[in-house]
N, C-alpha and C positions, 0 to 999 in steps of 0.2 A: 097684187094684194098678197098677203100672207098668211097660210090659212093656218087653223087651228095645228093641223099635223107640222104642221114648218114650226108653229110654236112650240109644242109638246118636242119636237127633234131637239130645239134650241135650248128648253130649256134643261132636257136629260145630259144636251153635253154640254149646258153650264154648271148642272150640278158631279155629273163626274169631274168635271175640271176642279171645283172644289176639293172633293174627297180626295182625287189626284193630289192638289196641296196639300192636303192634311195628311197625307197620308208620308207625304215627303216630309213635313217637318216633323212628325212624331218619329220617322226613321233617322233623320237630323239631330232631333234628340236622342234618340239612341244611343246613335254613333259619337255624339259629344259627352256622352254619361260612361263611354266604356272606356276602359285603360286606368292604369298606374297610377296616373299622375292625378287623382282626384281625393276629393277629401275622406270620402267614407274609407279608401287606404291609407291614410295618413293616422284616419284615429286606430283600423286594423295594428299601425307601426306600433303608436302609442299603448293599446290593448296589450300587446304586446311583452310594451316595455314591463307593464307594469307587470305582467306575469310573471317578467324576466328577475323582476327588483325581490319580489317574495319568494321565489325560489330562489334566489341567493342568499336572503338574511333567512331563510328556511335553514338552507345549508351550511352558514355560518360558522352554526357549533362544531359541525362534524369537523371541519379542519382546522380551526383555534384550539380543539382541547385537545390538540396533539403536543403544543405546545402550553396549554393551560394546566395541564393533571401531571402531578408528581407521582408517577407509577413506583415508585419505590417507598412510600410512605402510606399507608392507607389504614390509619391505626384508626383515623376520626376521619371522617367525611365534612367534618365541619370548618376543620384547621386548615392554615393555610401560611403561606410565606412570602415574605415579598423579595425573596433571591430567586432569581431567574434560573435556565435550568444552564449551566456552562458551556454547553456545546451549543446555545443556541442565543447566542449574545442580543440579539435586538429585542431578544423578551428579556433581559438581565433584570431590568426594574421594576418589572411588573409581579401580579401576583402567577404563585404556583399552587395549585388546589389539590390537596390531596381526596380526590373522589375515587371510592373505590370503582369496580365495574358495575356492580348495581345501581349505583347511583346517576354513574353516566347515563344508561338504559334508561333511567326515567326520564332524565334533561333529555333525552334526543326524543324520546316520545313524548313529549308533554304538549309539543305541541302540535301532533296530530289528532292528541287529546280534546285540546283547543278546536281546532279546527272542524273535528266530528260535534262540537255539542253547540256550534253555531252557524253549517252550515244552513239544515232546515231552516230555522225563525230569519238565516240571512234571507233566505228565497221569499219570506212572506214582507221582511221589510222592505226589499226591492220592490215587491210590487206591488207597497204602500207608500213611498216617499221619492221613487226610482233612481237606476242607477247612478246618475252620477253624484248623490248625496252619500250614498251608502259608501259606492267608491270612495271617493274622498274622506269621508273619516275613515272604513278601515285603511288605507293605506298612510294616512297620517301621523295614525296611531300603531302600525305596525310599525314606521320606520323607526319615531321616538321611542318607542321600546326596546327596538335593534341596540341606538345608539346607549340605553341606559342598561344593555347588558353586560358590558363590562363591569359599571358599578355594582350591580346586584351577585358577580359571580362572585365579590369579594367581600359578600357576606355572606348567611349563612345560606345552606343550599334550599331551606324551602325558599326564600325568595328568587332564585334564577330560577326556579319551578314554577313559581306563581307570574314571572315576568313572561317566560316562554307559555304558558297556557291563555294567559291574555293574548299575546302576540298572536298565537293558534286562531283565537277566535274573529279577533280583526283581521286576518286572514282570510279566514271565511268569509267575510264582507265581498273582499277583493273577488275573492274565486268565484263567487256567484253574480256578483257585479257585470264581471268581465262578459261571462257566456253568455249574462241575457241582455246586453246590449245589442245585439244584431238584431232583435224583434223586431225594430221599427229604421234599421238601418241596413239591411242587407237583401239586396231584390233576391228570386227564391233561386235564380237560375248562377249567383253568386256566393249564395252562403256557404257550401262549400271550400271555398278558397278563404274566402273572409274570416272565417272560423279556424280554418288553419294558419293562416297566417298569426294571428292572435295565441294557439295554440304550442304556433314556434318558440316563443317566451320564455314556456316551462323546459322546453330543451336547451335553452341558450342558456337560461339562469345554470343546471346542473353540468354543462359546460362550462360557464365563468368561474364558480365558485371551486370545479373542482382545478384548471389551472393558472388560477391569479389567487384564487386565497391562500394558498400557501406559500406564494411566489411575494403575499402582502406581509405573510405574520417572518416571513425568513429576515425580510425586510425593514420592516417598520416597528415590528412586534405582534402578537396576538387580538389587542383591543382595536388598533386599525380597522380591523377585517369590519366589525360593525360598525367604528364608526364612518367609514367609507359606502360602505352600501346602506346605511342608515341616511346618511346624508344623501344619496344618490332616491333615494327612495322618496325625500323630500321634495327633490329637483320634480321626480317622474309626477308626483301631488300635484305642483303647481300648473304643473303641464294640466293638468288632467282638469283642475280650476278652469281654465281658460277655455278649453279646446272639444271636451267632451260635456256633451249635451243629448238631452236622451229620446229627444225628436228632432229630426233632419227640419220641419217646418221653422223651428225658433233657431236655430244654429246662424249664429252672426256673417259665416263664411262660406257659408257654401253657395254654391250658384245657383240658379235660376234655375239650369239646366240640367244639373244632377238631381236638384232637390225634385223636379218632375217626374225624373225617369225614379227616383227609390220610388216617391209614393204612388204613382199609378201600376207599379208593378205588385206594391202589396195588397192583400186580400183586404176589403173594407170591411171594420169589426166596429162595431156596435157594443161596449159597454159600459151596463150600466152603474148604477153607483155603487160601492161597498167593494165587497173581496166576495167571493164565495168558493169553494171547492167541492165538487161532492164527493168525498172519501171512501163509502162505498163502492162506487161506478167505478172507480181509477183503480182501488186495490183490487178489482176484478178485474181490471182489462189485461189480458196476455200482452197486448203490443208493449202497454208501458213497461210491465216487468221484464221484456224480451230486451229492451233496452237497459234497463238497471241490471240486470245480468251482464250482459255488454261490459258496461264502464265496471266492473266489478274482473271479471277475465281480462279487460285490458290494464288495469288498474296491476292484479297479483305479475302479471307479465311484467312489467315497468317497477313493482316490487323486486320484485324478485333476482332480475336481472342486476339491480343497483346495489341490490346484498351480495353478490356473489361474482361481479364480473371483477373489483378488486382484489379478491383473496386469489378467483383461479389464476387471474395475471401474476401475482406476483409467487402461486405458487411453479407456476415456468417460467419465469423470465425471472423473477428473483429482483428486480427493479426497485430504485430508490422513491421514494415519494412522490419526488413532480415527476419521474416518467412516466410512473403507474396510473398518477393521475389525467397526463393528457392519455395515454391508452385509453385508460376507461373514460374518457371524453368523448374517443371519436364514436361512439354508439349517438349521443345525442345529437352528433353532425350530423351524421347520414339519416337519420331520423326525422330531422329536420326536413332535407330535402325531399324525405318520403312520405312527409307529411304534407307538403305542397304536392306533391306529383298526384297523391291520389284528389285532393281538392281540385286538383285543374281536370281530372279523367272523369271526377265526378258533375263536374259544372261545364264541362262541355257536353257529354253523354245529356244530359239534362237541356241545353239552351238546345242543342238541334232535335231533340225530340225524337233520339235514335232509339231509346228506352225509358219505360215507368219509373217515375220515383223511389216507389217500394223496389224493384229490379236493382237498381242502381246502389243501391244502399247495403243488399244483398251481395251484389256481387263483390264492392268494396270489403265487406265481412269474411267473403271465401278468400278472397285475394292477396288478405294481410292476414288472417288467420291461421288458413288452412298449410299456406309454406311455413310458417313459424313456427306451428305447433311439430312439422316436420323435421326442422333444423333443430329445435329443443331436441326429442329426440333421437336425433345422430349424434349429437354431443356429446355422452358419455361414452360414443364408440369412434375418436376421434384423437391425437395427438399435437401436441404444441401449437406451430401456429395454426395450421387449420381450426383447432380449436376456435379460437378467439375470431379467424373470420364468419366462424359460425355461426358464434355469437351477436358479433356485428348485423351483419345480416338479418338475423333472425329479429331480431330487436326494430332495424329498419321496414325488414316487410311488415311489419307486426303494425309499424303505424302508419300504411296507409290507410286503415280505418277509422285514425283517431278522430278525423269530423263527425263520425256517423251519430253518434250520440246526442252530441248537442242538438245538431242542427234534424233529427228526427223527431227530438222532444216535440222541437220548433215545427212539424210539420203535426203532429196528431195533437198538439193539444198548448194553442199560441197562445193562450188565454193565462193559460196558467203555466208561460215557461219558465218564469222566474223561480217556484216554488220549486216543480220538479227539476232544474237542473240543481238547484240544492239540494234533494234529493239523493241525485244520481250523484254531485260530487259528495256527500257525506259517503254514501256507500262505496268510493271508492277509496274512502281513506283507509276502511277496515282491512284490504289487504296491507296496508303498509305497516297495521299495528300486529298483524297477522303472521303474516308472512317473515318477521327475522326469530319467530317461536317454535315454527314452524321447521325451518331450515336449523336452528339452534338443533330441534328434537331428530331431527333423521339424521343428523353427521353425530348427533351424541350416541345415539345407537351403532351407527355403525361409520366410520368416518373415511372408509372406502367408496361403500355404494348409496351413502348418505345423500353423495350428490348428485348420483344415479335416480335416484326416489325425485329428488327436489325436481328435475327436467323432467321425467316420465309426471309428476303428478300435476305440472304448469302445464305441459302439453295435453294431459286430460282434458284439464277446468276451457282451455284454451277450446279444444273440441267441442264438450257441452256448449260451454255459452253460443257457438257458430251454430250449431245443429237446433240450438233452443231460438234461435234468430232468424232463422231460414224457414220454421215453421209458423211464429207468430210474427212476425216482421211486419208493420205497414208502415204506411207514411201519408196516410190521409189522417182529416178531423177524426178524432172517435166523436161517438153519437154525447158522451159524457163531459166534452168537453167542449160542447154546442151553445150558444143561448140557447134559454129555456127558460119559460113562465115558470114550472111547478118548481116548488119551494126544491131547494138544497141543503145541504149540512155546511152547517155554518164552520167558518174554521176559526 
């Protein structure tokens, strides 16, 4: 016979044998959800692109109105000719605009203008109609504007002001779009990489545009430039139709198998109907402001740099146009890779459990901060080349913190990451309307130590924000941005 105990043995090790299975196939999923070759990097590639696509037609103006502005004419800002400039034959039949310097100044800021006054409401329509609706018209509407800026330059000039400030603002679509797509697509021990990879976009675009658009307008002429990345911008639209979807659950493509490993590894959220924000609670929390500080020091960095690493290049080396411009390229390259490398130090650190979130996120801050603000620094006590490896450098360590931002939003406060990353990217526009006024004012005063001031004053801001990071830093929920019955401030 068989007694009770013989059953109770039989059936502990029928039920281990269970959990043995289960425990095997949910390691089986794992192992089937990790690597390269899956879908949620394929939309990171796409994220990407489109980063890639608006920083191009961003950058656009800057190298066609090389050949667009009649610097020898600037009696009217409004006049213009349709003789090409002689030494530069494949614009022969296009327009030459006589804009003086002031007026350029506003065309190239107009549309960071744009951009600041639609990032916030981008963040609140995101996470009312979500991303991939929003994606898709701004990037629709940025591209058709690319392409109709040639039209508009060859009228009067408030219209390529008013084309470029709309562009700015579908723009901001994009830019907010892009970051709060990983809410519901990025397991946590991933986002790091995820986020960088996406992140590489803005580097590649100020890589492309700075040696192929000049390489396009030598060529084809000036209007090409947009209508080629106009068009390209269209291509990246359609893609974006098809492919991005803003829950892994309804995604026509993805497997079985990945779609299990994203969603059991997300935190299960509960909400309810409406939007709410409570604005009070947020504009007190130190965490979040330790972060918009953040993107605001890395932001003036990546200013900063892109005003001034053309002029010192070519005040040493004395370089023609496209050499200057792959020089000043290779910052975005190496940046690039350093921007993956700290994504993968950050998402390994994190899946084995060797340190706290908040720790990791921290160290990432000292890591890219603290050498760069060092190299800023020995720059103005530095000659020729050395110089410019400096530079390099300095710009590459600088971003391996450039995940920390986003993906920290995403960890204190998921509820509302759409809003505050628009936020945080509005606030990083303000160094770029900042900062060429800034540098204008210290080399007008003094045009020796002028550029002594500008590294000594990047490497400041660059210190604050890490030491303001180090102290408030976290990476858990805040209490504020919890469910909660009692009423909130409505936004």
């Amino acid at each position: 016979m068989i007694s009770a105990e013989d059953n109770n043995t039989t059936s502990k090790e029928g039920t281990g044998v269970v959990n043995m299975q289960r425990d095997e196939q949910e390691q089986k999923t794992h192992r089937n959800s990790k690597g390269f070759c899956l879908l949620r990097y394929g939309l990171a590639v796409i994220l990407s692109l489109c980063n890639w696509i608006i920083t191009s037609q961003r950058g656009s103006m800057s190298i066609a109105i090389v050949s667009m502005v009649n610097n020898t004419d600037m009696t009217d800002p409004s006049n213009f000719s349709t003789v090409g400039n002689s030494e530069d034959m494949p614009n022969a039949g296009f327009p030459v605009l006589a804009w003086s310097p002031e007026i350029q100044g506003i065309i190239f800021s107009s549309v960071s203008y744009g951009s600041l006054i639609s990032l916030i409401p981008s963040g609140y329509l995101v996470g009312i109609f979500g991303v991939r609706k929003t994606l898709v018209v701004g990037l629709a509407m940025t591209s058709l504007l690319t392409i109709l800026t040639p039209f508009a330059a060859a009228q009067k000039v408030l219209h390529i002001i008013m084309i470029r400030v709309t562009q700015g603002i579908f723009q901001g679509f994009v830019i907010t779009s892009v970051f709060s797509f990983w809410k519901n697509w990025a397991p946590p021990i991933e986002r790091n990489l995820l986020n960088g990879i996406t992140l590489c976009g803005v580097l590649l675009g100020n890589f492309t545009i700075f040696l192929v658009g000049g390489i396009i307008s030598h060529s084809l002429g000036w209007p090409y430039i947009f209508y080629i990345f106009g068009v390209i911008g269209l291509v990246c639209c359609t893609l974006s139709v098809f492919l991005i979807y803003d829950d892994p659950m309804i995604h026509p493509y993805i497997s079985n198998n990945e779609k299990e490993y994203i969603i059991s590894s997300l935190p299960i959220e509960v909400t309810p109907p409406g939007w709410s924000l409570p604005i009070k609670a947020a504009a007190r929390s130190l965490p979040l402001w330790a972060i918009l500080i953040i993107c605001i020091c890395y932001s003036w960095t990546f200013a900063s740099m892109s005003e001034i690493l053309p002029t010192i290049i070519n005040n040493i080396f004395h370089f023609d146009s496209i050499n200057n411009g792959f020089l000043s390229s290779l910052p975005s390259i190496c940046s690039l890779v350093s921007i993956i490398i700290g994504g993968q130090i950050s998402d390994f650190l994190l899946s084995r459990n060797i340190l706290r979130p908040v720790v990791i996120r921290k160290l990432l801050i000292v890591l890219g901060m603290l050498p760069g603000a060092g190299l800023f620094i020995a720059v103005p006590f530095v000659r020729g080349n050395t110089t410019i490896i400096i530079l390099i450098l300095s710009l590459a360590i600088n971003n391996l913190c450039a995940t920390v931002p986003g993906v920290n939003i995403l960890e204190i406060a998921p509820k509302y990451n759409s809003f505050l990353n628009g936020v945080a990217n509005a606030l990083s526009i303000l160094p770029q309307i900042i900062v060429p006024t800034v540098a204008g004012f210290f080399i007008g005063q003094d045009s020796v130590n002028g550029w002594k001031n500008i590294f000594f004053l990047s490497a400041t801001i660059i210190l604050i924000g890490m030491i303001i990071f180090l102290i408030f830093g976290r990476a858990e929920i805040q209490d504020w941005a919890k469910e909660r019955t009692d009423t909130t401030t409505r936004f």
